[in-house]
DOKOLFI-267975 format. One record per residue (C-alpha): residue number from 1; x, y negated, z. Coordinates in steps of 0.2 Angstrom, whole numbers. Layout:
   sese       x       y       z
    NUM       X       Y       Z
...
END
This chain:
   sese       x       y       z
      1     -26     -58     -83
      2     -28     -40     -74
      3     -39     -38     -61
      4     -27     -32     -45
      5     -33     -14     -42
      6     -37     -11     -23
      7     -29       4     -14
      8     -35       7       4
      9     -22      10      17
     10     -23      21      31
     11     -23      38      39
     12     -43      44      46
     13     -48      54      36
     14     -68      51      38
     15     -63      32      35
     16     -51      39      20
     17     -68      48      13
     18     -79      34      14
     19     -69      23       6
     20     -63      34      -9
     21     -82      36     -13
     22     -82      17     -16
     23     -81      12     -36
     24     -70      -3     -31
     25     -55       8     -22
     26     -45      15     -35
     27     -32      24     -24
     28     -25      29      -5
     29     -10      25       2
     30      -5      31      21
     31      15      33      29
     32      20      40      46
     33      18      25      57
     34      -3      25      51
     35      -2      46      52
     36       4      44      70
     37     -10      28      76
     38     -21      40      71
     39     -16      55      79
     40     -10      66      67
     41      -2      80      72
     42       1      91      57
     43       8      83      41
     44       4      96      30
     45     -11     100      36
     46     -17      81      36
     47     -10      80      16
     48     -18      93      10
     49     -37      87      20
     50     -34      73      12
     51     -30      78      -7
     52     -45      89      -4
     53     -56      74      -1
     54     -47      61     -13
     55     -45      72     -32
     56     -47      60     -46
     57     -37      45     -37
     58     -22      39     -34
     59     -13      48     -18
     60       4      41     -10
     61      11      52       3
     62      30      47      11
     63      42      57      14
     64      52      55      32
     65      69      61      32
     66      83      50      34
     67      95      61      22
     68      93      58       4
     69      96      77       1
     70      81      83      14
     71      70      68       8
     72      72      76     -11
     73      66      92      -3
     74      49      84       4
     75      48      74     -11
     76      46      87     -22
     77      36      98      -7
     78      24      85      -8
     79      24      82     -28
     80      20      99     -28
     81       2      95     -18
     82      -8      88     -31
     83      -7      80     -47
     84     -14      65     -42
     85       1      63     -27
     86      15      48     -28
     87      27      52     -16
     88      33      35      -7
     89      53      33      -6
     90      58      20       7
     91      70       9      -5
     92      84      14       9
     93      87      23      24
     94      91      18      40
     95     110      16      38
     96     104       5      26
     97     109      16      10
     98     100      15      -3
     99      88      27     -12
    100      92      22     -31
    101     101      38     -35
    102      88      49     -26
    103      76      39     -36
    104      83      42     -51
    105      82      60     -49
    106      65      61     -44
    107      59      53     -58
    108      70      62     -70
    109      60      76     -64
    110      45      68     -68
    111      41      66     -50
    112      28      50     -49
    113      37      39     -35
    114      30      22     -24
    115      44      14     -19
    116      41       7      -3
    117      48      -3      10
    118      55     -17      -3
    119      57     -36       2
    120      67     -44      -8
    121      70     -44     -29
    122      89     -41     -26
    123      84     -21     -22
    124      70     -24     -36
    125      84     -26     -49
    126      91     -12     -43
    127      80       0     -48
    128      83      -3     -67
    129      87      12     -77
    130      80      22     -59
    131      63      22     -64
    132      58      36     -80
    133      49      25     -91
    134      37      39     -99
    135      30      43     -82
    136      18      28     -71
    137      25      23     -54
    138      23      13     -40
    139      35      -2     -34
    140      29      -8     -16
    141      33     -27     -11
    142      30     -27       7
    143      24     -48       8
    144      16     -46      23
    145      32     -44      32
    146      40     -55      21
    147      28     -69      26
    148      31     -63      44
    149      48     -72      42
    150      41     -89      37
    151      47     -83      19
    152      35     -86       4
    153      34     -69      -3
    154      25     -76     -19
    155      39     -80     -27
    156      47     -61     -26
    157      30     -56     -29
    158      30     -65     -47
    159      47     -61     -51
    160      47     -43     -49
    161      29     -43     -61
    162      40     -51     -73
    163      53     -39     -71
    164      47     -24     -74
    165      33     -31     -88
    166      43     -20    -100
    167      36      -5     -95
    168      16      -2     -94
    169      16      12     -84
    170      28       2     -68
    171      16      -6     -56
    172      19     -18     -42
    173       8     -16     -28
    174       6     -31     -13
    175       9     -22      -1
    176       5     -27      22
    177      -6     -38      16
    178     -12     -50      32
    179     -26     -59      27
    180     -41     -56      14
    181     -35     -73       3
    182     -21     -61      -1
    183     -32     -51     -14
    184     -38     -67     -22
    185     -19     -71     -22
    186     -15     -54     -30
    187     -26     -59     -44
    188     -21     -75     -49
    189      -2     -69     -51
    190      -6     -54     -61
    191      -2     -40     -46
    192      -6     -24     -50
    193     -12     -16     -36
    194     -16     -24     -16
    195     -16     -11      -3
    196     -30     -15      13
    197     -35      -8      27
    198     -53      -3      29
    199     -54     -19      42
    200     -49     -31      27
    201     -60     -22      13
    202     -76     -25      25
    203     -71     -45      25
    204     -71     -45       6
    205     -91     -47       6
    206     -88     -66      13
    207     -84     -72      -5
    208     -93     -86      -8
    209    -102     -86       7
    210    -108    -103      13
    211     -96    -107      25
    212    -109    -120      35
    213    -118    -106      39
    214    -101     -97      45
    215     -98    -110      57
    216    -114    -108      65
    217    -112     -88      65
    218     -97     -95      73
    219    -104    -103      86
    220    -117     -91      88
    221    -103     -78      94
    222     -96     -88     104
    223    -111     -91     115
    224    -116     -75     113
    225    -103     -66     121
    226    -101     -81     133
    227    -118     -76     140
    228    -115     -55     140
    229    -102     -59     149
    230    -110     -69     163
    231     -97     -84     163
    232    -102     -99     173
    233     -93    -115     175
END
């Protein structure tokens, strides 16, 4: 069994720095919406401070156009970046057409692609014959959101490991993880790569902790706060 890789997901960059210094994150993912929550003004100028931080790790950078031929642009703008760049490619666009041709063209120019945005193994499958097979790449299950619908993303998880087990270089990342049993979840199927936020990574140093001694901590904060805040009944 592989042990799921871990790839921190977000967009400060001083929080970016930290956490690329750690031995146990082996690579950075950000999109827009993160770019945007942290203020980012600048796209270019944030990718490049960030490929200037992170050199010998994994970088995913999206693109944002809505037109498949402006998104090949960007695409191959931001491939141009750094060696160690995988340029994210929403699995469709906002019509709701899909991105398999643009995908294919991308990586026949040996362009390293994280496709992104994917919930269900029906647009999994059809990405065969998109994906060059010589070159490694990225294939993003978003189960958080899945799970957000009542849906067990497990099972499309699973199959789409299966799916592309032909090709070494393919790798599926869990992708909008909510909770922090999703990593130990990661690891027993055999996903490749988890992303986290910095918020999720901190809470992975509770493994194993006694959790009698949790509830008391528990307890603890609750009439701690209760008292800086000068409730009465």
């Amino acid at each position: 069994m592989i042990k799921t890789k871990l790839f921190v997901d977000g967009a400060d960059l001083e929080s970016l720095k930290i956490a690329s210094e750690q031995d146990s994150v082996a690579g950075i993912t950000t999109n827009p919406t993160l770019m945007a929550k942290s203020g980012v003004r600048d796209y270019i100028e944030f990718a490049r401070n960030l490929l200037s931080i992170v050199t010998n790790k994994s970088v995913s950078l999206e693109v944002f156009s809505d037109d498949f031929t402006e998104m090949e642009r960007q695409a191959i703008f931001l491939n141009n970046l750094g060696r160690n760049v995988y340029v994210k490619i929403p699995i469709m666009n906002t019509r709701g057409d899909y991105a398999y041709d643009l995908i294919k063209r991308l990586s026949s120019q040996n362009i390293k692609v994280n496709v992104t945005a994917i919930l269900s193994f029906d647009q999994v499958k059809g990405l065969t014959n998109c994906l060059n097979p010589e070159i490694p790449n990225y294939v993003s299950v978003f189960a958080g959101r899945i799970a957000d619908t009542g849906v067990d993303p497990l099972p499309t998880l699973i199959s789409t490991i299966n799916y592309l087990a032909g090709s070494h270089l393919h790798e599926v990342i869990w992708a909008s993880p909510r909770e922090v049993l999703n990593y130990y979840q990661a690891n027993q199927i055999g996903c490749h790569i988890i992303t986290m936020t910095k918020d999720l990574i901190n809470k992975l140093s509770l493994e194993g902790k006694n959790l009698e001694d949790y509830s008391r901590e528990t307890v603890e904060m609750f009439r701690r706060d209760a008292l800086n805040a000068g409730f009465s009944i």
